[in-house]
N, C-alpha and C positions, 0 to 999 in steps of 0.2 A: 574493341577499339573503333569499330565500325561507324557509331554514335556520333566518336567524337569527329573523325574524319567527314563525314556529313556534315555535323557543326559546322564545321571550320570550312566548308566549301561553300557556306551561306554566304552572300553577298553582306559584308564591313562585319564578321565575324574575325578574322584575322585580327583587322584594326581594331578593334574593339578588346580581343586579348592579351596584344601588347599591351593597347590602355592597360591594361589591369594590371599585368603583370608590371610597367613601369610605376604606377600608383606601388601597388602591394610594397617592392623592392625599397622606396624611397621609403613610408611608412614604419615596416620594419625594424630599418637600420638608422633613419635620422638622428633620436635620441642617441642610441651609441656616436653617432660622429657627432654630437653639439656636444656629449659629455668629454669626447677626446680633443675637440679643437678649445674649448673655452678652458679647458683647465690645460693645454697647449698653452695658451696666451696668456693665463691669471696664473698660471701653477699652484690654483686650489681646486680640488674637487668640491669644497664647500660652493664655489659661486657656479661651477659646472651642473651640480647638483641645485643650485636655484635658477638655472638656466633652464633647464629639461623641466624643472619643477611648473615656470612659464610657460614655457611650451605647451605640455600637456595642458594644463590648466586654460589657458587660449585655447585650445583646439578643442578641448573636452565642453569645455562652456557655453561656446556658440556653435558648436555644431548643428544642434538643431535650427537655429536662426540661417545661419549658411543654408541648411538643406532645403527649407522654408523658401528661401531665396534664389531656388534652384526651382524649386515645382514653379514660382510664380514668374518668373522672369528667364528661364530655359538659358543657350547656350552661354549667351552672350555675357550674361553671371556669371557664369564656369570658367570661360577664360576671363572673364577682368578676376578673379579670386586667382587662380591660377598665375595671370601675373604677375598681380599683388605679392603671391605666397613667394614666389622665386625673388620678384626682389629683393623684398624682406630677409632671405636664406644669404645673397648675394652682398647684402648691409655687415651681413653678420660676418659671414667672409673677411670685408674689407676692414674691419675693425683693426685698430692697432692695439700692438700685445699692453701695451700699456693704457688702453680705454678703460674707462673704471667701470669697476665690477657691476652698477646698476646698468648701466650702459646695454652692457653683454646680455646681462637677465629680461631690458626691456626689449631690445631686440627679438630675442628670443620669445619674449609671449605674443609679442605682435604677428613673429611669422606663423605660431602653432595657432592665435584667434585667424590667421586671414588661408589657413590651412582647406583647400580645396573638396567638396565631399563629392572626389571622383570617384573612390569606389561602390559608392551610395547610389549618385547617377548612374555606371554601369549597372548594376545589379538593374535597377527600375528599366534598362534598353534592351538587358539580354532576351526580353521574352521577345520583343519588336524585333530583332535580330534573327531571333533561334528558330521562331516559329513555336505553336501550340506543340507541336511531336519533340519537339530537341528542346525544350525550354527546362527540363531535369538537368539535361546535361551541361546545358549551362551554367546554369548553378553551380552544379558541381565543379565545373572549370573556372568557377570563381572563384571558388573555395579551397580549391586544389591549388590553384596559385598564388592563394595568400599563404598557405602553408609550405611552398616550396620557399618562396620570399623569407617566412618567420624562422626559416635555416640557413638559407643559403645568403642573406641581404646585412645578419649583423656578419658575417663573414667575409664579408668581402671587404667588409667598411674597416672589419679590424687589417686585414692583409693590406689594404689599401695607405689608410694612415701606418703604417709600421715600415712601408716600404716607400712613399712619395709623401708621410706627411698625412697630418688630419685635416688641411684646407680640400687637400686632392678628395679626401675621400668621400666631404659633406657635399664640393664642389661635385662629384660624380654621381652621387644618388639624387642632390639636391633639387635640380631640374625634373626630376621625373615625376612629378605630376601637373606641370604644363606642360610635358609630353605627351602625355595621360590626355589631359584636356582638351586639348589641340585636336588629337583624333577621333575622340567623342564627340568634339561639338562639329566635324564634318560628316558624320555618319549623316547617310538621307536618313535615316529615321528619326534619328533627331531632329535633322532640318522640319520634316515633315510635321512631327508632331508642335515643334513649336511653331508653324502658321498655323494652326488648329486652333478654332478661336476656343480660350479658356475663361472657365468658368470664375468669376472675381467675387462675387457677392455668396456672403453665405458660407464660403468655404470654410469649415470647422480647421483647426491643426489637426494633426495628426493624431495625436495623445488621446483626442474625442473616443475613438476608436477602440472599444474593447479589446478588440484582436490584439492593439497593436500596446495595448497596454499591460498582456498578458506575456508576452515576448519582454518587454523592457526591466517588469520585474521578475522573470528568469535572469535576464542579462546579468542583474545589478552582482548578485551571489555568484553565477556564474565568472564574473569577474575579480573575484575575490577569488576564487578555487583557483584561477590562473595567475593570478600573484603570488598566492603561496605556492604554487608550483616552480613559477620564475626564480624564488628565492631559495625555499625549502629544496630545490632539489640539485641545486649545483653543492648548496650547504652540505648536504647530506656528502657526496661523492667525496667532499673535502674531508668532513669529519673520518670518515673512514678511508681515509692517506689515500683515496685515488685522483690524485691531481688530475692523470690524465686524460682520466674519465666521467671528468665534471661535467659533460655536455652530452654524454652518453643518454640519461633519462629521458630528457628534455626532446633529445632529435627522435629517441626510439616513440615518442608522445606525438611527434611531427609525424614519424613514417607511418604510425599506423593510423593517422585522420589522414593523411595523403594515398594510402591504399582507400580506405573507406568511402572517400570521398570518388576515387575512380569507378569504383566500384557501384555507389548510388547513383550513378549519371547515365550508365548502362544499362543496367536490371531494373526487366520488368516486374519482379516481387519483391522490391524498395517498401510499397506501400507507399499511399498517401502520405502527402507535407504533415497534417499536423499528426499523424500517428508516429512517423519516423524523427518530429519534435521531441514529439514525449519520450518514447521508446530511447532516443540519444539521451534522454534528460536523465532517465531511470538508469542506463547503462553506467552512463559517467561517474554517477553519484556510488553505484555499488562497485564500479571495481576501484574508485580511491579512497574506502573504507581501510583495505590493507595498509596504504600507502605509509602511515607512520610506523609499521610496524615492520617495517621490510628490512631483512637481514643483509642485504648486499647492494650492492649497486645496481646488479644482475636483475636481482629481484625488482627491484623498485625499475628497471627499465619495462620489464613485462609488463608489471602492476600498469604501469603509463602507455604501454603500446595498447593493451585494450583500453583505457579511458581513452584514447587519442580517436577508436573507433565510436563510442559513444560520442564524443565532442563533433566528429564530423558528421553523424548522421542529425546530430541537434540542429548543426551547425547550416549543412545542406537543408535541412526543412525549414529552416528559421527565412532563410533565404527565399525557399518558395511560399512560405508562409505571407509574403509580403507583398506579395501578388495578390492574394484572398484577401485579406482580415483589412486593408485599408484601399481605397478609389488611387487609381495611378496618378490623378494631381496631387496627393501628399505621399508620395511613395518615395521621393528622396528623403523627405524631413523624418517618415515611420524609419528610416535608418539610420539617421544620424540620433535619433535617440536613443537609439540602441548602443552605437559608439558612446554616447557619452556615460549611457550606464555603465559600460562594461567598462571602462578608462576609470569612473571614481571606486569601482571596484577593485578594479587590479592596482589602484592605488594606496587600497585600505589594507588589501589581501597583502600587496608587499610589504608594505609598513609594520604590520602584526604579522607575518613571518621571518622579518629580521628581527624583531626586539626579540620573539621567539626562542630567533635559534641562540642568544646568547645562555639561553639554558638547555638546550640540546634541540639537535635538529627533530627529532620526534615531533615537538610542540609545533616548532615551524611547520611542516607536513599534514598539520592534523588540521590548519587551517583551510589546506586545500580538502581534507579529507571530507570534513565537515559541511561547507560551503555547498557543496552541487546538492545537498538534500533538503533545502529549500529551494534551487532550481527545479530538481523533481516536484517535487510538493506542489509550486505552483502548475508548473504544465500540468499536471493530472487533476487539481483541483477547478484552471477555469479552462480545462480542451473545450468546455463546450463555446467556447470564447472565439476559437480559432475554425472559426465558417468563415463562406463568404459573405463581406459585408454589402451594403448598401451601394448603388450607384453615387 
């Protein structure tokens, strides 16, 4: 723990991990509170379900343009998006229960396209932050607090609406990534780098970037193996009458990337970013081979506690990966590409593991099972991709 307490004694590391952690929480959970407040007000999941549809779809789409937007034009971007995205969230709020259903839906894509890529900016400051020596462990504390958030955030949002209502609950996460915002764009080191005169002419996107093109189509599968997981495995718990162990897989999938993730932030024999890429890519993929064929709930929680250790050590290099394989002026947009791969994936993954499970959850499961060995495949066919690149 030593590592981390170092970290965190760095000068706007603190501020910087709220960011994240108030980014990660909002993210998370929002979908679930747009899906519980809009079909609050229309009493359909049908437009609730084209609400989030919006959403995602805006925020998946332009992400890269956002990120874009962020390398060239630094803070001052970040909060005008920032307060754009909150009002947007705050429109949606004030709708009345009788606005028509397009209404709802249009709102909703506007706040997900005007959707802030603060935890994309974090990532590209924690090295400016951490230092060359603690720059692992940051990561890792980046990674380790989206995975606490990915448990603990639609959680709260359900306890939330169930006991004050689903305005209270969207209204409670909703803000938090101009909260986020807010104390990123006062870190000196952001101040600092954005007077540094930057480079305008010439600048390639990101995608130019071997490296970074070799991570986006991991992402794309890998996003698909986490959709059917999202679906195939609460399905499963249900199929075999454990109602109340529907979330059991899924967090045992949480706790063992949130050990792993502690774990690669400390240790000196981690190994190099792109060998602990691949190495996560290869792990992932061979322990959810079993996964369709898991006798219990029990089982299928194991099967996921070690995929969840492959996913965070993918997860963690993919993170330091982004430091090498692209120049720090397109280091926000090399990640927002990434979110958007990994968003039409887990779009496609869930989609084909709900038709799925209407023939037994086995097929659902094998989406995920399947999925991570093209993730593998490419990490190991272009590692040589994953050097550093070019000034």
């Amino acid at each position: 723990m030593s590592v981390y307490i170092a970290l965190l004694a760095r000068p706007g590391a603190r501020a910087l991990a709220i960011a994240c952690a108030a980014g990660w929480l909002a993210f998370a959970g929002i979908t679930l509170a747009i899906v519980l407040l809009v079909e609050h007000g229309t009493g359909s999941f049908a437009v609730a379900g084209l609400a989030v549809g919006g959403f995602a779809a805006g925020a998946g789409a332009l992400a890269p343009l956002r990120g874009r937007l962020i390398d060239r034009r630094g803070p001052a971007a970040l909060l005008w998006l920032g307060a754009a995205h909150t009002l947007a969230i705050g429109v949606l709020l004030a709708l009345p229960g009788q606005a028509p259903a397009a209404v709802a839906v249009a709102v909703a894509t506007v706040a997900g396209a005007l959707s802030p890529p603060l935890i994309a900016t974090a990532r590209a400051v924690w090295p400016r932050v951490a230092g060359r020596d603690l720059t692992r462990a940051a990561h890792a504390t980046n990674a380790l607090l989206g995975d606490v958030a990915a448990v603990v955030s639609p959680a709260l949002v359900g306890v939330l609406a169930a006991t004050a209502g689903p305005a209270v609950a969207l209204a409670a996460i909703g803000g938090g990534p101009l909260v986020g915002c807010v104390l990123v764009a006062r870190l000196d080191a952001v101040r600092a780098s954005a007077r540094r005169p930057s480079v305008k002419v010439h600048a390639p996107g990101a995608m130019r970037f071997p490296g970074v093109r070799t991570i986006v189509l991991a992402g794309l599968p890998l996003g698909v193996a986490v959709g059917g997981l999202e679906v195939g495995a609460p399905a499963f718990a249900l199929e075999e009458g454990h109602e109340a162990l529907v979330a059991l897989p899924l967090a045992a999938f949480a706790a063992g990337s949130v050990l792993a993730s502690a774990w690669v932030g400390h240790s000196r024999r981690a190994g190099g970013p792109a060998a602990r890429f691949t190495a996560g890519a290869v792990l992932l993929a061979a322990a959810l081979v079993p996964a369709p064929f898991a006798g219990s709930v029990g089982v299928l929680a194991a099967i996921l506690a070690v995929a969840g250790v492959g996913y965070a050590l993918l997860n963690v290099g993919c993170l330091e990966l982004l430091d090498v394989v692209v120049p720090e002026r397109n280091a926000v947009e090399a990640l927002t590409w990434l979110t958007s791969a990994e968003g039409l994936g887990l779009a496609a993954g869930a989609a084909a593991a709900g038709a799925l499970a209407e023939h037994g959850t086995a097929a659902a499961l094998a989406v995920a099972a399947v999925a991570p060995a093209a993730t593998a495949a490419t990490a190991l066919a272009r590692r040589g991709t994953l050097g550093p690149t070019g000034p």
